[in-house]
C-alpha positions in Angstrom: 57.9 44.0 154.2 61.7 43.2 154.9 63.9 43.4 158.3 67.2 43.6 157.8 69.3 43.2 161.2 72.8 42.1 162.3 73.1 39.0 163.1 75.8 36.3 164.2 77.2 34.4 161.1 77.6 31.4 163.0 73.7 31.4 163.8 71.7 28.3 161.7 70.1 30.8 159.7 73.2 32.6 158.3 74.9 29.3 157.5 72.0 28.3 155.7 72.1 31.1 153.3 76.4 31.0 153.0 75.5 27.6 151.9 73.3 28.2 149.4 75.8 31.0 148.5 78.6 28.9 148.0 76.5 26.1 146.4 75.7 28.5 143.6 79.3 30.6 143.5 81.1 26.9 142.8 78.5 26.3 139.9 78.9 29.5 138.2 82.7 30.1 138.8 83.6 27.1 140.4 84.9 28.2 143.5 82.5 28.6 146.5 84.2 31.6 148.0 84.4 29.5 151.3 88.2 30.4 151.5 87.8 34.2 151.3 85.3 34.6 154.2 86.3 34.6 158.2 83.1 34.9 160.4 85.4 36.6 163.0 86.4 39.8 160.4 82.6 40.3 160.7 81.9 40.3 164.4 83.9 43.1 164.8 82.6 46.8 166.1 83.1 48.0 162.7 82.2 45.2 160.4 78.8 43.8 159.9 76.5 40.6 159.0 72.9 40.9 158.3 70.3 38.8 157.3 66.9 40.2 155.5 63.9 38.6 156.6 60.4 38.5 154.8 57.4 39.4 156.5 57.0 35.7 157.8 60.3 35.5 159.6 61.9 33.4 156.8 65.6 34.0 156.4 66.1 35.5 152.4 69.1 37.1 152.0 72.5 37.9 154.0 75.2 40.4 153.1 78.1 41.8 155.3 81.3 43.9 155.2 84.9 44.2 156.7 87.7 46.8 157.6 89.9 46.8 155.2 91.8 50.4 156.5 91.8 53.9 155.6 88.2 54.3 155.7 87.9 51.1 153.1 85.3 48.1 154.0 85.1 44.9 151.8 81.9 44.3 151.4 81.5 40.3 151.8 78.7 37.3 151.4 76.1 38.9 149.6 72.8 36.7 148.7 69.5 36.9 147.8 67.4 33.7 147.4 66.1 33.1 144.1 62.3 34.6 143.8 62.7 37.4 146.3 63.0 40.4 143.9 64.8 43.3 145.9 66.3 41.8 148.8 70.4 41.8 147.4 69.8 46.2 146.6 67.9 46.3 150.4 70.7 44.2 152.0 73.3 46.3 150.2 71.6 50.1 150.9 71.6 48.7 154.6 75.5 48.1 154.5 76.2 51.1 153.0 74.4 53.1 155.3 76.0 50.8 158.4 79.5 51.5 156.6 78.6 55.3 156.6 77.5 55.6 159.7 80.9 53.9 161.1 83.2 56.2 159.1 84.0 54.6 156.1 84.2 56.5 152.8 84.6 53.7 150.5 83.1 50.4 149.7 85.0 47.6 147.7 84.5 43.6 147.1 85.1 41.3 144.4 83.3 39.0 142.7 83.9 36.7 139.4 84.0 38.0 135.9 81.5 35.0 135.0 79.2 36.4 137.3 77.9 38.9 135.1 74.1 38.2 137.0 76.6 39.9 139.8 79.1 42.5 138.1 75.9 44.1 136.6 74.3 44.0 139.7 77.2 46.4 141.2 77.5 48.5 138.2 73.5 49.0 138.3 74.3 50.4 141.9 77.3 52.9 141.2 79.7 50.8 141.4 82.8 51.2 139.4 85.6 48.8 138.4 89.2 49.3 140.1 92.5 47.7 140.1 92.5 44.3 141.7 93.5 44.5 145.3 94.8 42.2 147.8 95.0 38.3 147.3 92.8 39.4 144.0 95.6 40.9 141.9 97.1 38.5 139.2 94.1 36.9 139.3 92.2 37.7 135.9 89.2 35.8 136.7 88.6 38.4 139.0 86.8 41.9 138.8 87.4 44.5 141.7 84.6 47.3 142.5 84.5 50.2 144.6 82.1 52.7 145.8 82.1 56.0 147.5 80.0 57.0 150.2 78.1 60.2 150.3 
């Protein structure tokens, strides 16, 4: 069984898991996405941070998403420990449905091209490549998504 609830990304828990996160991002890509996340864009009314806890109570995965305008939210931090099989497509059904529910139409992140454990993660959940956006374009070790929302 998994719980999936907001939570504060400043609570021991959630740092734990962006940790982890940015352990691993720096030794696949070499960058540990630290630099592209604010805790404050997330604490928002209509942005979210959520952890997904096991049936014990043990943190195991954390995902979140911002405004980015015009019905757009960026979705942000996703992670699933290692050995917990479902918890990144639980953590992401949870935003989406969280980003519906507060009006948005479309989802969009990035992630690394070198990440392909991630890209085909996104594409296995109808996600489709767009034009890089924000501080993203130029960059081509970058790949953009987006997503509608039904």
């Amino acid at each position: 069984m998994l719980h999936i609830q907001a939570e504060d990304p400043a609570s021991p828990d959630a740092q734990r898991l962006m940790d982890e996160l940015s352990a691993v991002l720096a030794h696949i890509t070499g960058d540990s996405g630290r630099a592209s996340f604010d805790a404050d864009d997330v604490r928002a009314a209509n942005a979210a941070f959520v952890i997904a806890r096991n049936n014990t109570g043990q943190a195991v995965g954390c995902g979140a998403f911002r405004p980015l305008g015009d019905g757009i939210a960026e979705i942000k931090r996703m992670y699933s420990r290692p050995g917990h099989q479902g918890v990144g497509s639980a953590i992401l059904a949870h935003l989406e449905e969280r980003a519906r529910t507060l009006g948005y139409q479309t989802l969009w992140l990035e992630t690394r091209k070198v990440n392909a454990r991630a890209v085909g993660f996104y594409r296995a959940r109808g996600f489709q490549t767009i034009d890089n956006y924000g501080k993203y374009i130029g960059n081509t070790k970058a790949i953009c998504f987006s997503k509608q929302l039904g």
